[in-house]
C-alpha positions, 0 to 999 in steps of 0.5 A: 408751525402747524399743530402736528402731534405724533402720538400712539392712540389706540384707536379701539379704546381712544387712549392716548398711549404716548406722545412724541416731541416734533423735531427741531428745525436746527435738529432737522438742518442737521439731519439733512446735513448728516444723510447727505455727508454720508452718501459716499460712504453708504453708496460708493465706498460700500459695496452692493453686496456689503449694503445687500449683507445689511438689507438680509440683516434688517429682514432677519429682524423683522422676522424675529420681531414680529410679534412685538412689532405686529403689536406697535401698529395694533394699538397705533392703528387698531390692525387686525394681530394676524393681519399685523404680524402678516405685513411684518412678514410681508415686509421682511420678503420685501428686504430679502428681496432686495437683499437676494437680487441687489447685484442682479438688479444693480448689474451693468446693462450693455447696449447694443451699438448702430454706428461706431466701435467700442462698446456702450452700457448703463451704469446704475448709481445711487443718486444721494439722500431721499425723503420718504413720506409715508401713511398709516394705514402699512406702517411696515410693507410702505416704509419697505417698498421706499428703503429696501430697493433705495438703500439697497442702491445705496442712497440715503433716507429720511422718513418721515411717517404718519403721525400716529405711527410714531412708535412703529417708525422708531422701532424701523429705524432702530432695526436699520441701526441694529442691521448695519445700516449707518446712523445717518443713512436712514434718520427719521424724522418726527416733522411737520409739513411746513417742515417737510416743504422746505425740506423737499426744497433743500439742494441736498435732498434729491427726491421724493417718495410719497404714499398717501392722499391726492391733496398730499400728493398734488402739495408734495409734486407742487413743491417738488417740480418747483424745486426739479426734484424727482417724485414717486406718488402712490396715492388713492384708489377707487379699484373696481370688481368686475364680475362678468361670467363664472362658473362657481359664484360662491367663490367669486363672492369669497374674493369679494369679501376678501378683497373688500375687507384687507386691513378694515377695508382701508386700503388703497388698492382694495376692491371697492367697486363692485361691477356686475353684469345683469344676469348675474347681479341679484344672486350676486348681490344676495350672497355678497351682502349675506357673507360681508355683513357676516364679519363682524369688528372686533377686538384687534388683539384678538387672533379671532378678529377679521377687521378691527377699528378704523384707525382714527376718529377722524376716519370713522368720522369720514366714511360715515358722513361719505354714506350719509351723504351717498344714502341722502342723494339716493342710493340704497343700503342693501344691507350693514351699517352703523357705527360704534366708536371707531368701529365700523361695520361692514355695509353694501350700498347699491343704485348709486348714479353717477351724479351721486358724490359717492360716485367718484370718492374712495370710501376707506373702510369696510363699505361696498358699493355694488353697480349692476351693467349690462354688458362688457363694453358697459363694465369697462365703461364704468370701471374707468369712470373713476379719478382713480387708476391704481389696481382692478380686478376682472372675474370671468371663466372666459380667459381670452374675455379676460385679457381683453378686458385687462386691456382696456382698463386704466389702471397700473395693475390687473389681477384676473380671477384673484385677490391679495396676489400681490408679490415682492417681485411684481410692480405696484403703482397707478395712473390717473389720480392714483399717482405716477412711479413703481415700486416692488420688483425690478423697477423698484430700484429704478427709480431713485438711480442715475442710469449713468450712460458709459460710452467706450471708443 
């Protein structure tokens, strides 16, 4: 059994705050056995309005709760409080959503016959019990985007959540609880990854979501294929930042920021390269570095706070050997940088060539990095240069350049002139390295159903 530890440190301090025991495997067997026996319970006997009834409770809680719960991943992560209480927020939307529109998106969905009388249509149908692995960087909005559609449908869940967002993923299962969701249908799981793999072998288990690292998605997939069980990865990104013509660079330079900076820089689909052609580069560059490097970390619980720690030694450790590796093989800091503890400042980092390491890595934290083009076709050459494939984000004041350069970007999501413009009712996913499978909106509650085909003469 590996030396997995679910534990609160507060990644500010350093303290540990609170262990937390692994799971048995003998308790984890009979967990399984649990969510699986009452699949039909959750899922054919209790109506989508019942189960959507339960989902709009497990919103309300999340609302009610939100400072006590925006607190928990403060000190588990070291997320900014506002920024904290906001995801609390955004996760509640998300199961209100689902919540709302359950009988809409659960509907039958008739086709229209070429040959032959009668009728024909889908039926959507749970397809039994889930294992849900998430990260830590949204213990919230990515336990949402997996439960709301999937018990909604009325599958069950087990969930297995990062090791230092222990505390966050007990008070989730207590609201699921408290909601009206049975015991058993939403258990979490305090496992570790040799756990895990033979958890995702069990015949009972019919399949897997996964938000996290490459090297976690490709072992997950690996295993899972093994087993013919269906995986949903969303997984690294390296986004880019095309700046390509505006009229008011002030505020292109304001959305970089933004973009650059949500949640400490430690998100997957934050902007993090920052592509701009020639002719606006150097005033570019010159505003960019003077606005970011103007946010300073600070104290997480302070409502004053715009980034906070980043969330672990571990990660601190990371990002600062990826720019001393990147500044070692030749490029430049332009601007920021250092270190304290946990606490990263935010830094620019320009003239990085392609053989460089920090090319093709996804640097998690407040570092960006800047590449100047000197054309269209050169823009969307570079962006797509990347392993990566999961959001982009395309600035011009010429609307039909825009559309055009959406469209050959390889990504699974576009946001034209605009940051943080995610929604609950739009699709989140990527291609490449960046994962396969959508969550959020209609197709969210897509992918764990079995479209039963119902064929009448």
């Amino acid at each position: 059994m590996s030396a997995i530890e679910y534990a609160v440190t507060n990644p500010a301090t350093g303290e540990t705050l609170k262990t937390f025991d692994v799971i048995s495997d003998d308790d984890l067997k009979a967990a399984i056995g649990r969510a699986h026996d009452v699949r039909h319970a959750w899922g054919r006997d209790t109506s989508v309005e019942e189960r959507a009834k339960v989902i709009a409770r497990v919103a309300e809680l999340h609302n009610e709760r939100k400072e006590e719960l925006g607190a928990i991943i403060t000190r588990e992560m070291g997320k900014p409080k506002e920024q904290a209480e906001g995801e609390v927020e955004f996760s509640a939307a998300i199961y209100q959503y689902y919540a709302d529109n359950a009988v809409k998106l659960l509907a039958d969905q008739s086709i229209d016959l070429l040959d032959g009388e009668g009728s024909a249509f889908i039926r959507r149908s749970p397809v039994g019990l889930l294992l849900g692995i998430m990260p830590w960087n949204y213990p919230y909005y990515q336990v949402a985007r997996f439960a709301g559609p999937n018990l909604v449908t009325g599958n069950t869940i087990l969930l297995k959540h990062a090791p230092q967002c222990p505390e966050s993923a007990a008070a989730m299962e207590a609201i699921f609880h408290e909601a009206g969701v049975p015991t058993d249908a939403y258990i979490n799981i305090y496992a570790t990854n040799e756990q895990v793999e033979w958890v995702i072998g069990d015949p009972r288990v019919q399949g897997v979501s996964l938000t996290g690292s490459g090297r976690a998605g490709a072992a997950v997939a690996q295993i899972a294929g093994k087993h013919l069980k269906k995986v949903v990865l969303e997984l690294g990104g390296s986004d880019p930042f095309i700046v390509l013509a505006t009229e008011d660079l002030d505020a292109v330079v304001e959305q970089a920021v933004g973009g650059r900076l949500e949640n400490t820089g430690q998100a997957c689909n934050a902007a993090k390269r920052f592509i701009v052609v020639e002719d606006l580069y150097d005033a570019f560059v010159e505003k960019f570095t003077a606005a970011l490097t103007e946010v300073e970390p600070g104290d997480p619980t302070s409502a004053d706070s715009a980034i906070g720690p980043l969330s672990s030694t571990a990660a601190a450790d990371r990002l600062e050997a990826q720019v001393k590796e990147t500044l070692d093989a030749g490029a430049k800091l332009a601007a920021g940088g250092g270190r304290d503890g946990n606490f990263f400042k935010t830094a620019v980092i320009t003239d990085i060539t392609k053989d460089n390491p920090g090319y093709t890595e996804e640097f998690f934290g407040p570092v960006a990095q800047v590449y100047k083009v000197g054309s269209e076709a050169e823009a969307i050459e570079l962006a797509n240069d990347t392993p990566y494939g999961l959001g982009s984000y395309v600035f011009t004041s010429d609307s039909e350049q825009a559309l055009r350069v959406a469209d050959q970007i390889d990504a699974g999501m576009v946001f034209i002139n605009v940051v943080g413009a995610e929604g609950v009712e739009l699709p989140f996913g990527g291609v490449k390295a960046s994962g396969f499978g959508r969550e959020l909106g209609t197709f969210g509650t897509d992918e764990f159903v079995n479209k039963k085909l119902i064929r009448v003469g």
